[in-house]
VMD Tcl script that draws the C-alpha trace (Angstrom):
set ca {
  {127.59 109.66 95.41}
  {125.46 111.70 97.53}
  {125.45 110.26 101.69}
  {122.67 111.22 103.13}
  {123.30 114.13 106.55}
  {123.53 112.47 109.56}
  {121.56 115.10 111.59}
  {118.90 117.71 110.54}
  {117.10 120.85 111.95}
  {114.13 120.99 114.26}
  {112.05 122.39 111.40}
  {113.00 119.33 109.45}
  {112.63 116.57 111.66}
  {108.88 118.71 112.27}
  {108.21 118.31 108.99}
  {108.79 114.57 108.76}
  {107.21 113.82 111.67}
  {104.33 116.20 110.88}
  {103.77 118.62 113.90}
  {104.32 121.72 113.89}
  {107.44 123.91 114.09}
  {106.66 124.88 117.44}
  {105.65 121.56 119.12}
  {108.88 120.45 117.61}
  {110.74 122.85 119.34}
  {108.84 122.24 122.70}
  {109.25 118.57 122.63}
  {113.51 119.31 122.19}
  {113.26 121.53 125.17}
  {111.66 119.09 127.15}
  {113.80 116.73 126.00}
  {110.86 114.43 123.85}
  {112.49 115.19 120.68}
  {116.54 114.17 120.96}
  {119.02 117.08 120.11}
  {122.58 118.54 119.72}
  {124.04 121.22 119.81}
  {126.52 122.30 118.24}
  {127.37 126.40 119.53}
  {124.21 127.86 118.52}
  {123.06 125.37 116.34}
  {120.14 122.70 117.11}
  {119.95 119.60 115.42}
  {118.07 116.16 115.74}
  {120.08 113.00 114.88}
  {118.25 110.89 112.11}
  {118.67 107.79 113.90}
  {117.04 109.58 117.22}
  {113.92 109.79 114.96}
  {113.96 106.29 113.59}
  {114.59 105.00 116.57}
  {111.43 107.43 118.07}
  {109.10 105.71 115.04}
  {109.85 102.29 115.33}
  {109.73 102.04 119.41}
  {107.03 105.16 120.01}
  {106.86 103.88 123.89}
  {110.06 105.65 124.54}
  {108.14 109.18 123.93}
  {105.42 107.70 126.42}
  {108.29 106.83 129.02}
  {109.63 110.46 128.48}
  {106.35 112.20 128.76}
  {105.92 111.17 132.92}
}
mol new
graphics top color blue
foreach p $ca { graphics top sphere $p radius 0.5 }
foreach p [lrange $ca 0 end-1] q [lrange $ca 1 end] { graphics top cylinder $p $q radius 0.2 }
display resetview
Protein backbone atom coordinates (compact mmCIF):
# COMPACT_ATOMS: atom_id res chain seq x y z
CA UNK A 1 0.00 0.00 0.00
CA UNK A 2 1.37 3.12 -1.24
CA UNK A 3 0.29 6.51 1.34
CA UNK A 4 0.39 9.27 -0.44
CA UNK A 5 3.57 12.20 0.92
CA UNK A 6 2.28 14.46 3.17
CA UNK A 7 4.25 17.49 1.82
CA UNK A 8 5.78 18.24 -1.65
CA UNK A 9 8.26 20.72 -3.34
CA UNK A 10 7.58 24.21 -4.57
CA UNK A 11 8.04 22.97 -8.14
CA UNK A 12 5.33 20.48 -7.43
CA UNK A 13 2.76 22.25 -5.73
CA UNK A 14 3.59 24.91 -9.08
CA UNK A 15 2.79 22.40 -11.17
CA UNK A 16 -0.57 21.49 -9.67
CA UNK A 17 -1.59 24.69 -9.20
CA UNK A 18 -0.34 25.74 -12.65
CA UNK A 19 1.97 28.88 -12.29
CA UNK A 20 5.07 28.95 -12.82
CA UNK A 21 8.16 27.78 -10.91
CA UNK A 22 9.05 31.15 -10.10
CA UNK A 23 5.70 32.73 -9.01
CA UNK A 24 5.59 29.67 -6.87
CA UNK A 25 8.57 30.48 -5.24
CA UNK A 26 7.62 34.25 -4.84
CA UNK A 27 4.28 33.56 -3.40
CA UNK A 28 6.32 31.11 -0.46
CA UNK A 29 8.54 34.03 0.19
CA UNK A 30 5.85 36.27 0.69
CA UNK A 31 4.24 33.93 2.54
CA UNK A 32 0.98 33.32 -0.20
CA UNK A 33 2.00 29.87 -0.77
CA UNK A 34 2.37 27.94 2.93
CA UNK A 35 5.87 26.28 3.57
CA UNK A 36 8.37 24.32 5.76
CA UNK A 37 11.38 23.95 6.14
CA UNK A 38 13.10 21.48 6.97
CA UNK A 39 17.33 22.61 7.05
CA UNK A 40 17.62 23.52 3.54
CA UNK A 41 14.75 21.96 2.28
CA UNK A 42 11.33 23.80 1.17
CA UNK A 43 8.23 22.10 1.12
CA UNK A 44 4.41 22.93 0.85
CA UNK A 45 2.01 20.81 2.99
CA UNK A 46 -0.75 19.14 0.76
CA UNK A 47 -3.43 20.10 2.98
CA UNK A 48 -2.05 23.97 2.82
CA UNK A 49 -3.01 23.64 -0.89
CA UNK A 50 -6.39 22.06 -0.48
CA UNK A 51 -7.20 24.13 1.96
CA UNK A 52 -5.84 27.29 -0.55
CA UNK A 53 -8.41 25.69 -3.44
CA UNK A 54 -11.37 25.17 -1.63
CA UNK A 55 -11.38 28.69 0.46
CA UNK A 56 -9.27 30.93 -2.36
CA UNK A 57 -10.27 34.18 -0.10
CA UNK A 58 -7.53 33.32 2.24
CA UNK A 59 -4.85 34.16 -0.70
CA UNK A 60 -6.97 37.50 -1.14
CA UNK A 61 -6.69 38.17 2.76
CA UNK A 62 -2.86 37.45 2.43
CA UNK A 63 -2.26 39.55 -0.59
CA UNK A 64 -3.10 43.20 1.53
Amino acid sequence: MQTERLTITVEEAAKELGISRALAYEMARTGKLPTLRFGRRLVVPRRAIERLLEDPRTLAVNQG
